[in-house]
PANU-389244 format. One record per atom (N, C-alpha, C): residue number from 1; residue in three letters; atom name; x negated, y, z. Coordinates in nm, 3 decimals, padded with zeros to 5 digits, always signed. Each point is the difference from the previous one (the first is absolute). Layout:
N
{NUM,"Ala","CA",{X,Y,Z}}
...
! end
This chain:
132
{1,"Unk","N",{-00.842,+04.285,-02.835}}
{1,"Unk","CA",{-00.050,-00.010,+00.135}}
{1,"Unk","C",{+00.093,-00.080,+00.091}}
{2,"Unk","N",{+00.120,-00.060,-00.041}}
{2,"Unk","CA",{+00.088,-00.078,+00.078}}
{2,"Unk","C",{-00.061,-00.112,-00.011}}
{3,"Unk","N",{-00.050,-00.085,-00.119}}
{3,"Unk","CA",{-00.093,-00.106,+00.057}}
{3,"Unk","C",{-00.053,-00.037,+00.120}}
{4,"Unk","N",{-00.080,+00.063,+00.041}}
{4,"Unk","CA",{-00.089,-00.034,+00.112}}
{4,"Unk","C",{+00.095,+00.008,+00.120}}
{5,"Unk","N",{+00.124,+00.048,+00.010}}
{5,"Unk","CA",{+00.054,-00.008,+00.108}}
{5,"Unk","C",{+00.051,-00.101,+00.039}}
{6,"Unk","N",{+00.047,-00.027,-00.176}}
{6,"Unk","CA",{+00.106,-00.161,+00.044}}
{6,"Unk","C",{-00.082,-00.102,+00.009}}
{7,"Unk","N",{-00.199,-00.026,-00.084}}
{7,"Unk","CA",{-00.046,-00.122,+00.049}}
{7,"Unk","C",{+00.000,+00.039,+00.201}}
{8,"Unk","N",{-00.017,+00.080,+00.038}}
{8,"Unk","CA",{-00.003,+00.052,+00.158}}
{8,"Unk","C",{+00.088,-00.117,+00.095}}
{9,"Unk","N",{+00.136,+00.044,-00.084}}
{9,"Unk","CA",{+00.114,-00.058,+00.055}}
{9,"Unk","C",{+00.048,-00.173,-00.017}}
{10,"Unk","N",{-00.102,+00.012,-00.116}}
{10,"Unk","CA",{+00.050,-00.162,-00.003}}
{10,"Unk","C",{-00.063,-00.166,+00.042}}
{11,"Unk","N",{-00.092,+00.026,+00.063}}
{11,"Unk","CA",{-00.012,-00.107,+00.155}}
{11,"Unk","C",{+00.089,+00.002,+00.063}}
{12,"Unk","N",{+00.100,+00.118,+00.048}}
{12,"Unk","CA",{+00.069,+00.038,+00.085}}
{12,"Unk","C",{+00.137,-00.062,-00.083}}
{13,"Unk","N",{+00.058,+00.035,-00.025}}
{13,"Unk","CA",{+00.102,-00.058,-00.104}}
{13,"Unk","C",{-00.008,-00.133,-00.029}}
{14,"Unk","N",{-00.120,-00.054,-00.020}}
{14,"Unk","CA",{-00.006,-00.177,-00.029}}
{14,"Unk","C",{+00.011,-00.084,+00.168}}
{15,"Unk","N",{-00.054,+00.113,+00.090}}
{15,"Unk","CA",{-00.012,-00.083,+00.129}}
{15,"Unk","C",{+00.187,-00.017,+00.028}}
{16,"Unk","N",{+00.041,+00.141,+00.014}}
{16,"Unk","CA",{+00.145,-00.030,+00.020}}
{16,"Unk","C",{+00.066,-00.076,-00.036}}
{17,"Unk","N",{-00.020,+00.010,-00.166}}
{17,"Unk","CA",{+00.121,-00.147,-00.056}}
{17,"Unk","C",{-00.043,-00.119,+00.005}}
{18,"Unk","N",{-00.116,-00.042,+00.055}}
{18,"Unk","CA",{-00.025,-00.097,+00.059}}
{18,"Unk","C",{+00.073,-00.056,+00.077}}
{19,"Unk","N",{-00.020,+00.053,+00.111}}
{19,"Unk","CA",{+00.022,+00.010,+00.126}}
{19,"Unk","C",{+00.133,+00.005,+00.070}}
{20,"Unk","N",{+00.117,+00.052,-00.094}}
{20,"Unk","CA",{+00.113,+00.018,-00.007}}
{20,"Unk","C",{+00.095,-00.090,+00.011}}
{21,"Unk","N",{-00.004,-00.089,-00.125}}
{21,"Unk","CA",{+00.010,-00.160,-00.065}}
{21,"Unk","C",{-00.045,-00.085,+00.064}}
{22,"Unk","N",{-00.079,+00.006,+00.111}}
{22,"Unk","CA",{-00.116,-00.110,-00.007}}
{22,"Unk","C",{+00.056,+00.005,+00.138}}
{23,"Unk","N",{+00.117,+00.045,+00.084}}
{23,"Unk","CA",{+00.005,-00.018,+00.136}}
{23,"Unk","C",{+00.100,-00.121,+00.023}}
{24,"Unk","N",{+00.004,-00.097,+00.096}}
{24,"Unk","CA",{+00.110,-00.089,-00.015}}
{24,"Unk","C",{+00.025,+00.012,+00.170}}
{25,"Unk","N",{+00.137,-00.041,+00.019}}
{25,"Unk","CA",{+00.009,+00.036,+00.143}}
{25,"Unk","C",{-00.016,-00.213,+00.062}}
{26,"Unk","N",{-00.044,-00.002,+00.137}}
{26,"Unk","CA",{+00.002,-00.110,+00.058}}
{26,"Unk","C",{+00.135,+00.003,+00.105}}
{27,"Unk","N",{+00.017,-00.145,-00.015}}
{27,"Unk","CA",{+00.119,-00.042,+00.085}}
{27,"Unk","C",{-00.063,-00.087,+00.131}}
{28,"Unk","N",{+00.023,+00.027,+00.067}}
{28,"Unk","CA",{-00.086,-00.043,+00.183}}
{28,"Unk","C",{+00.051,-00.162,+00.013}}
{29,"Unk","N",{-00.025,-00.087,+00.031}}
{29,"Unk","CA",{+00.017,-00.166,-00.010}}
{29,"Unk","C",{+00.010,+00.009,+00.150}}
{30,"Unk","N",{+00.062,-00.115,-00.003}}
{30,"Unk","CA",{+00.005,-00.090,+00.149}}
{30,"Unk","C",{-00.010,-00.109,+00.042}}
{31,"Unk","N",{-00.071,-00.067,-00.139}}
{31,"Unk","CA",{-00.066,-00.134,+00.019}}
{31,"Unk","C",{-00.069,-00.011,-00.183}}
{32,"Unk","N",{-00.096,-00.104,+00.064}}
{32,"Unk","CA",{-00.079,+00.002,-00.160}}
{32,"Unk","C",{+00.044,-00.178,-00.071}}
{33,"Unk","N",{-00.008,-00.001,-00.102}}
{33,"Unk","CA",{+00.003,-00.133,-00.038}}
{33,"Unk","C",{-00.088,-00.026,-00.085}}
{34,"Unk","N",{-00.087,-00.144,+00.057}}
{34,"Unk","CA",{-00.107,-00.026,-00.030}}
{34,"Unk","C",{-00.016,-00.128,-00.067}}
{35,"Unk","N",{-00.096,-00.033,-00.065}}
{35,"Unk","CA",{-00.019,-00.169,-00.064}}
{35,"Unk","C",{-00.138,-00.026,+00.060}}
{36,"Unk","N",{-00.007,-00.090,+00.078}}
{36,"Unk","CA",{-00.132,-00.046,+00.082}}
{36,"Unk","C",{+00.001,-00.161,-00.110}}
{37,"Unk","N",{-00.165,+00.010,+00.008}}
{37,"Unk","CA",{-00.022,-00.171,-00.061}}
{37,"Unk","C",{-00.098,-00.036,+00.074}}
{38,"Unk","N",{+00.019,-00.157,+00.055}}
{38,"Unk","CA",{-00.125,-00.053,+00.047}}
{38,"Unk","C",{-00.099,-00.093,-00.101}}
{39,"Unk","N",{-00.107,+00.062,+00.012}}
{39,"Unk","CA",{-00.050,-00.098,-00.117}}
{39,"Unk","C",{+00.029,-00.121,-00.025}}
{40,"Unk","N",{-00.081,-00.037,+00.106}}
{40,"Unk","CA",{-00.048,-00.172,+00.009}}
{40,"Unk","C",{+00.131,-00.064,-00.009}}
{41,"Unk","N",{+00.125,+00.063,+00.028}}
{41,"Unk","CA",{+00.081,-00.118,-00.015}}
{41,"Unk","C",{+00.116,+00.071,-00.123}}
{42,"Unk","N",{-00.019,+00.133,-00.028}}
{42,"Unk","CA",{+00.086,+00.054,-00.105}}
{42,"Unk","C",{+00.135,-00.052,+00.044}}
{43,"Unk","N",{+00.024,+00.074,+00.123}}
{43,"Unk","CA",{+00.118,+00.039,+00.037}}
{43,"Unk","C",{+00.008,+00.137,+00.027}}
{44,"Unk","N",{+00.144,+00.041,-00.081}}
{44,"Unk","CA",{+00.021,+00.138,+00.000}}
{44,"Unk","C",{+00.127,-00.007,+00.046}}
{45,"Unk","N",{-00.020,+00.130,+00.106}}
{45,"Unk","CA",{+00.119,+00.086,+00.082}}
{45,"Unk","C",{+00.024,+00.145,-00.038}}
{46,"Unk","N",{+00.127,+00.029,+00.017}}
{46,"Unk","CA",{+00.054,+00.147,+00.016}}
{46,"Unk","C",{+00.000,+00.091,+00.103}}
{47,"Unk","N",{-00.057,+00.065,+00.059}}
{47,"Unk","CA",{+00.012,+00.038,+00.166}}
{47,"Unk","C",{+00.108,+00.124,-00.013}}
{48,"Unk","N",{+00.079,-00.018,+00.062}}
{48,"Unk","CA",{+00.083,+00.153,+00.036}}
{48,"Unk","C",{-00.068,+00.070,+00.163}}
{49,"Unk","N",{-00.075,+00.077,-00.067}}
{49,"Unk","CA",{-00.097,+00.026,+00.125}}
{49,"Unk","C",{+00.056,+00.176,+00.045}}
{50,"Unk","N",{+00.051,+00.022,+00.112}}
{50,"Unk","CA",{+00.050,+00.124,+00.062}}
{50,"Unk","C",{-00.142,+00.098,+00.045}}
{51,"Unk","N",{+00.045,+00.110,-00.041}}
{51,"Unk","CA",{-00.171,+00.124,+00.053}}
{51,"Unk","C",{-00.001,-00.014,+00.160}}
{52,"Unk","N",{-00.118,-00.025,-00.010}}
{52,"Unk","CA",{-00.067,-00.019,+00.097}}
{52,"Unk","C",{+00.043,-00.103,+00.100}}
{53,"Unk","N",{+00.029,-00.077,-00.054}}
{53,"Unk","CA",{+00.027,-00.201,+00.057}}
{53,"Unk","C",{-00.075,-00.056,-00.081}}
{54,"Unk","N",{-00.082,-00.064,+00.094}}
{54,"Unk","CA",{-00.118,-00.090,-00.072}}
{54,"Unk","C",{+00.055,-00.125,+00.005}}
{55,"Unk","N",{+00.020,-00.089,-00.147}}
{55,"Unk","CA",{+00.000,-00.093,-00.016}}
{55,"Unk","C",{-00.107,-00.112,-00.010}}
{56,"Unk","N",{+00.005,-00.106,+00.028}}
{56,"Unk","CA",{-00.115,-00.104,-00.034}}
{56,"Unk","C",{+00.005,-00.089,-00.127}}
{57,"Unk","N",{-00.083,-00.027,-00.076}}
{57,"Unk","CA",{-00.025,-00.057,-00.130}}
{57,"Unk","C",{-00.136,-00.136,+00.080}}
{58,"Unk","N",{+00.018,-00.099,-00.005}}
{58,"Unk","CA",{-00.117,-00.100,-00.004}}
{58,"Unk","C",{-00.032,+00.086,+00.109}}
{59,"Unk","N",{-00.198,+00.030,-00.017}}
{59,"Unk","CA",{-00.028,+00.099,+00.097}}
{59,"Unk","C",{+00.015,+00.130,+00.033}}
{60,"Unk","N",{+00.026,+00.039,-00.102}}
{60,"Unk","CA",{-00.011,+00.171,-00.058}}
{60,"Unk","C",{+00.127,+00.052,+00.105}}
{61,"Unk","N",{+00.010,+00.122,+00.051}}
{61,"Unk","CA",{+00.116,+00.063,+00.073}}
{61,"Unk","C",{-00.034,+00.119,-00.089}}
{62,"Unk","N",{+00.155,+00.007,-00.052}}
{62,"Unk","CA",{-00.017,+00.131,-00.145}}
{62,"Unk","C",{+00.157,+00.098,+00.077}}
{63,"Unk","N",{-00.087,+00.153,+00.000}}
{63,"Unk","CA",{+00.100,+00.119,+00.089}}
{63,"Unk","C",{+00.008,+00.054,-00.138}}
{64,"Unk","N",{+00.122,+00.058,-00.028}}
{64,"Unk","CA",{+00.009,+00.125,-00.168}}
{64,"Unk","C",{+00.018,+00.108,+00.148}}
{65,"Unk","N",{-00.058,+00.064,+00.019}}
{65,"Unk","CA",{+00.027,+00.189,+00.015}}
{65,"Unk","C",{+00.086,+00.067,-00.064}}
{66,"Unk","N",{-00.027,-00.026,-00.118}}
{66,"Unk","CA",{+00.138,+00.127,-00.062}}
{66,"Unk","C",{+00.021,-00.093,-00.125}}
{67,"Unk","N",{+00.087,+00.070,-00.076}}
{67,"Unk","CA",{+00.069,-00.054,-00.085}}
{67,"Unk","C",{+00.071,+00.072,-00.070}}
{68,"Unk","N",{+00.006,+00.030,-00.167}}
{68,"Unk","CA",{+00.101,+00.098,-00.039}}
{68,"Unk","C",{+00.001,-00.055,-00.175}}
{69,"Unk","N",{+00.112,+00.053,-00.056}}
{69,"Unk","CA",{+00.032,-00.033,-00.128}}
{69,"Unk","C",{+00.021,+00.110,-00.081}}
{70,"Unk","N",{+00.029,+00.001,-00.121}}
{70,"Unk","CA",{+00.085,+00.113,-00.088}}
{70,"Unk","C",{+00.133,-00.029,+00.000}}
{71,"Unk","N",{+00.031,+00.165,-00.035}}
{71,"Unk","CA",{+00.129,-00.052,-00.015}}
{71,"Unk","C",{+00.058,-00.077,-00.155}}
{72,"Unk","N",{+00.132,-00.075,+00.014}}
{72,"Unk","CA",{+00.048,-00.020,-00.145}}
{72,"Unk","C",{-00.022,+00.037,-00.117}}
{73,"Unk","N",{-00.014,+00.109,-00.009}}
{73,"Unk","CA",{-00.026,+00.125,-00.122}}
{73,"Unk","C",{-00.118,-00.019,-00.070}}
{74,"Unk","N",{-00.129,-00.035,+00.107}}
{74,"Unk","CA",{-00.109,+00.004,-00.038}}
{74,"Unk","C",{-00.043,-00.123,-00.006}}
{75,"Unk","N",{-00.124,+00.011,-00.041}}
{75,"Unk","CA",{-00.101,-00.156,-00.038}}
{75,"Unk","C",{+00.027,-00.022,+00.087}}
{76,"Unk","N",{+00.011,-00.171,-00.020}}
{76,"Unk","CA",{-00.032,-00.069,+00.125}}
{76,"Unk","C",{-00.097,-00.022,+00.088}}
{77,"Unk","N",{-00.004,+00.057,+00.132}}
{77,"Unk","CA",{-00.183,-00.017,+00.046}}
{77,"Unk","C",{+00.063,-00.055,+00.166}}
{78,"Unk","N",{-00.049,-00.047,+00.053}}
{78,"Unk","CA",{-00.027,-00.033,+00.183}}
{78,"Unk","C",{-00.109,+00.005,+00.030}}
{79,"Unk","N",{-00.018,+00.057,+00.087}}
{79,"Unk","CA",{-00.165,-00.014,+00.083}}
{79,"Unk","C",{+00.011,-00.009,+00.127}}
{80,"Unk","N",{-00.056,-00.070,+00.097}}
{80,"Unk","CA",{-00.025,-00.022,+00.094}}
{80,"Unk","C",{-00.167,-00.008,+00.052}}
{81,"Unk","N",{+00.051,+00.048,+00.165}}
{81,"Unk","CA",{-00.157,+00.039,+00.068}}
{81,"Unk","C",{-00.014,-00.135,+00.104}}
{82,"Unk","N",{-00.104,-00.084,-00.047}}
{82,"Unk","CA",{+00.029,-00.112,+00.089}}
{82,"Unk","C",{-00.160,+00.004,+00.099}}
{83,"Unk","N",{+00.046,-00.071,+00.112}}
{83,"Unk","CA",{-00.144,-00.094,+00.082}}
{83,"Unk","C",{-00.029,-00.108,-00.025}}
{84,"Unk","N",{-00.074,-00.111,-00.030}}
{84,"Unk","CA",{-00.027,-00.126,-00.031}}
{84,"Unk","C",{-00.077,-00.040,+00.116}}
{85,"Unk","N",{+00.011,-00.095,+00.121}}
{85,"Unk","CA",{-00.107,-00.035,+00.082}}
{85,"Unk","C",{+00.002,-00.111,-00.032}}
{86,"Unk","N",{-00.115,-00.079,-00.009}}
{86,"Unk","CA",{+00.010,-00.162,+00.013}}
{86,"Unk","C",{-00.082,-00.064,+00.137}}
{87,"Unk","N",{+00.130,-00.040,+00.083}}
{87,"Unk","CA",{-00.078,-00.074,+00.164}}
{87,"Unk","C",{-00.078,-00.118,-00.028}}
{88,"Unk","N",{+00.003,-00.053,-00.143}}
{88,"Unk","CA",{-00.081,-00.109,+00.032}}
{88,"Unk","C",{+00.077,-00.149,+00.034}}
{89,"Unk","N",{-00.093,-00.106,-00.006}}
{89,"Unk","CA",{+00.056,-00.118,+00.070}}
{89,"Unk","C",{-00.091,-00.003,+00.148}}
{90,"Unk","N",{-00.090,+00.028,+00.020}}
{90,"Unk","CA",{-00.032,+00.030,+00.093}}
{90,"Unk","C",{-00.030,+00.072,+00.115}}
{91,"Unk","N",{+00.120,-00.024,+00.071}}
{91,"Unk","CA",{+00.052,+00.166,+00.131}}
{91,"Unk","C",{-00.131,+00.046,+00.082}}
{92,"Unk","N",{-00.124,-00.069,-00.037}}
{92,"Unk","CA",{-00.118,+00.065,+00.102}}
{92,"Unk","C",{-00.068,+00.116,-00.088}}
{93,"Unk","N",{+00.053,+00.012,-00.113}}
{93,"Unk","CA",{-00.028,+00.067,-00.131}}
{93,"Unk","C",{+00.056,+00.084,-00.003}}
{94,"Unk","N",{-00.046,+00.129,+00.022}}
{94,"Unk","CA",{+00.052,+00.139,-00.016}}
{94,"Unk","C",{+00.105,+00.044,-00.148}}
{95,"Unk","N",{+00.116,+00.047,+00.013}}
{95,"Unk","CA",{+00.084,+00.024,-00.091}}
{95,"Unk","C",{-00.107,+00.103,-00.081}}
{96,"Unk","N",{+00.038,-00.020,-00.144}}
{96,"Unk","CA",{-00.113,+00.114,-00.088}}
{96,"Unk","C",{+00.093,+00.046,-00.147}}
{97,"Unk","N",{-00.022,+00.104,+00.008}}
{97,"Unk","CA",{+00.146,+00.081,-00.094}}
{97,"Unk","C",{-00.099,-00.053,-00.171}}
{98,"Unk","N",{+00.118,-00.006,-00.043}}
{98,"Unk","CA",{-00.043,-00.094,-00.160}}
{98,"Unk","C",{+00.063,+00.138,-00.092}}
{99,"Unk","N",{+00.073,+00.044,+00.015}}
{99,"Unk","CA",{+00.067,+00.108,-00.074}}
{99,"Unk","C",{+00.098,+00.156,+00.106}}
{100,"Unk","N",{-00.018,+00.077,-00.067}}
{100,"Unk","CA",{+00.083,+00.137,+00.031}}
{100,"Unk","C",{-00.052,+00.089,-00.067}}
{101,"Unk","N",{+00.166,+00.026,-00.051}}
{101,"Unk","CA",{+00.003,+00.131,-00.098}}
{101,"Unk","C",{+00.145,-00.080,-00.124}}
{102,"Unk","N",{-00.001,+00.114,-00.095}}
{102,"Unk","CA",{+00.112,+00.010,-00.088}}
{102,"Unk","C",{+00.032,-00.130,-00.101}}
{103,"Unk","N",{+00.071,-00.070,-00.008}}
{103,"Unk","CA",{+00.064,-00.075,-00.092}}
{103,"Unk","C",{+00.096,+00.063,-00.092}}
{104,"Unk","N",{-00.017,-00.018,-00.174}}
{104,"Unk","CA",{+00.108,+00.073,-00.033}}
{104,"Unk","C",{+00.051,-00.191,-00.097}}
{105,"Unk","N",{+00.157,+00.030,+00.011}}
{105,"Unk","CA",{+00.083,-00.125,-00.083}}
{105,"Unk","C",{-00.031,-00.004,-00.153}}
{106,"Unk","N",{-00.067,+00.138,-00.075}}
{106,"Unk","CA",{+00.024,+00.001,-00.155}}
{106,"Unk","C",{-00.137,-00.019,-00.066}}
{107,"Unk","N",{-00.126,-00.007,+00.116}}
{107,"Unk","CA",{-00.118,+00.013,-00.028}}
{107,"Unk","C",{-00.091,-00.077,+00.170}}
{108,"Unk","N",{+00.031,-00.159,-00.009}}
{108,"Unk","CA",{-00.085,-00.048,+00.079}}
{108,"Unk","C",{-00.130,-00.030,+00.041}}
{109,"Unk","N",{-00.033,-00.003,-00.130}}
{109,"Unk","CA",{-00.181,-00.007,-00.021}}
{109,"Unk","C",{-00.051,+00.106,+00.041}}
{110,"Unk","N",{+00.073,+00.097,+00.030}}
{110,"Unk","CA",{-00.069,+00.195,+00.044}}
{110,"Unk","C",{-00.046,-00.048,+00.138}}
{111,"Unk","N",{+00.072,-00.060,+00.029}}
{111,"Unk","CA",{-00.074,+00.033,+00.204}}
{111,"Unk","C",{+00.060,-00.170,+00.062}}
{112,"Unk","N",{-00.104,-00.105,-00.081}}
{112,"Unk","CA",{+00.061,-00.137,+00.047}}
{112,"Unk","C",{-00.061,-00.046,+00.138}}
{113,"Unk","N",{+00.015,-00.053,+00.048}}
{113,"Unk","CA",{-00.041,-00.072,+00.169}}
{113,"Unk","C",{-00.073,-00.159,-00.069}}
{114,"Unk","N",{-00.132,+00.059,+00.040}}
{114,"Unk","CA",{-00.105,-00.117,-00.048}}
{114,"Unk","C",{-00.018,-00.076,+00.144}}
{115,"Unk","N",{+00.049,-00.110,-00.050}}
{115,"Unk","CA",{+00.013,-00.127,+00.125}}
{115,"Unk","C",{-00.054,-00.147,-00.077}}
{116,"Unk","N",{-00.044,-00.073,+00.068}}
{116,"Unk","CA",{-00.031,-00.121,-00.076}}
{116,"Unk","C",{+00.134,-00.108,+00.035}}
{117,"Unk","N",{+00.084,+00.031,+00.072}}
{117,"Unk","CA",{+00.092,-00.134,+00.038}}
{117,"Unk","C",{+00.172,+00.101,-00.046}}
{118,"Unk","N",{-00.018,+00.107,+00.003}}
{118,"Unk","CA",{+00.170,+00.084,-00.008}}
{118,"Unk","C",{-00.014,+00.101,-00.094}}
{119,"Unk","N",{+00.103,+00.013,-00.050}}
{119,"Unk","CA",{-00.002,+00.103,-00.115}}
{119,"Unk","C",{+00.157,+00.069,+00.097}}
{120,"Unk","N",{-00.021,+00.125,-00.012}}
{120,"Unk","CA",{+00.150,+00.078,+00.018}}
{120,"Unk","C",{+00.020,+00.088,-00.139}}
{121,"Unk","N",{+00.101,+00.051,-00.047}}
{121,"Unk","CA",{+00.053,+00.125,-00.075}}
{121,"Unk","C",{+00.109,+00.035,+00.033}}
{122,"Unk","N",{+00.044,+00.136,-00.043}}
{122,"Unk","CA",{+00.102,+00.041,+00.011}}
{122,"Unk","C",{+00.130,-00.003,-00.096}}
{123,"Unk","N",{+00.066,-00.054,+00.069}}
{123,"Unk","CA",{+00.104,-00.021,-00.156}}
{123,"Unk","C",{+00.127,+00.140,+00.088}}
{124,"Unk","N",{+00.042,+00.033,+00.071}}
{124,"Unk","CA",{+00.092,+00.101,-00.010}}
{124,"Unk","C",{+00.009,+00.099,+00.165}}
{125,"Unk","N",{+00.074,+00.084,-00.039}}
{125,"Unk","CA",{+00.036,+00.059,+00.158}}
{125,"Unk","C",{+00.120,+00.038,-00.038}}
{126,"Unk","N",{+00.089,-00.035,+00.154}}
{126,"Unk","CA",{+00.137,-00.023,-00.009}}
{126,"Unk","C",{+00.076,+00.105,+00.164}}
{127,"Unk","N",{+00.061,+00.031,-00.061}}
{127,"Unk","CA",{+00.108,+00.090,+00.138}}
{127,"Unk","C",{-00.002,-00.074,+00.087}}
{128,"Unk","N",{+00.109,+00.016,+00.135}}
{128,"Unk","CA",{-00.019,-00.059,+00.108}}
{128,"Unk","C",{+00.064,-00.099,-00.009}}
{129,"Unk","N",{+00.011,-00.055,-00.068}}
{129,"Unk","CA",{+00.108,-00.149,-00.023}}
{129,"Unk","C",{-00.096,-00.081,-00.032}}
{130,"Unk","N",{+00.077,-00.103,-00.007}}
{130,"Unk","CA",{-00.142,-00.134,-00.049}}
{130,"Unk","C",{+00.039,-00.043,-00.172}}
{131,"Unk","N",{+00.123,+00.028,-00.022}}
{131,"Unk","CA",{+00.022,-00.057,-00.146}}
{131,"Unk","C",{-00.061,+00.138,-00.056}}
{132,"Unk","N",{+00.007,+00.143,+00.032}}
{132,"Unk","CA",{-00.085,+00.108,-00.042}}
{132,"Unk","C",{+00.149,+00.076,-00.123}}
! end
């Protein structure tokens, strides 16, 4: 009759050691570093872009919100929470948001910013320094 107790218990037991292992702690950023490409002319930049300072790309004005990494120990991952607006070439033309939400550095295709003229990704997040 101990059977039935332990299948009882063991969802419970598989959720834990899951769950256990599976925690990684984040490290808080203070600027994101990015690889922007412009199509048409396939020129690529690095932006050292600070949270919540909006930089300009071509048209696009791109804000990261937050920003955080793993630590050493663990996989390598960065993710960043960005805004994407693009003003346009034409200022009678209402600014219109092209992207917002999560970028991660180890998996770009998960949440890419569909633009026909700029591509952004995330390549890292770095402490409050600029060399990081």
């Amino acid at each position: 009759m101990i059977r039935p107790d332990l299948r009882a218990l063991l969802p419970g037991l598989v959720i834990l050691l899951a769950s256990s292992g599976a925690h990684a702690d984040w490290i808080e950023g203070e600027r994101a570093r990015l690889q922007a490409l412009d199509k048409i002319t396939a020129r690529i930049s690095t932006l050292e872009v600070p949270i919540d300072t909006p930089v300009q790309f071509g048209t696009l004005s791109v804000t990261v919100r937050r920003c955080a990494y793993h630590p050493p120990e663990e996989p390598p991952e960065d993710a960043a929470f960005l805004q994407v607006v693009d003003n346009g070439y034409d200022s009678s033309a209402p600014p219109r948001d092209v992207f917002g939400g999560w970028m991660f550095s180890s998996s770009p295709a998960v949440s890419a910013m569909e633009h026909p003229v700029y591509d952004i990704t995330l390549l890292s997040c770095k402490p409050d320094t600029p060399d990081g």
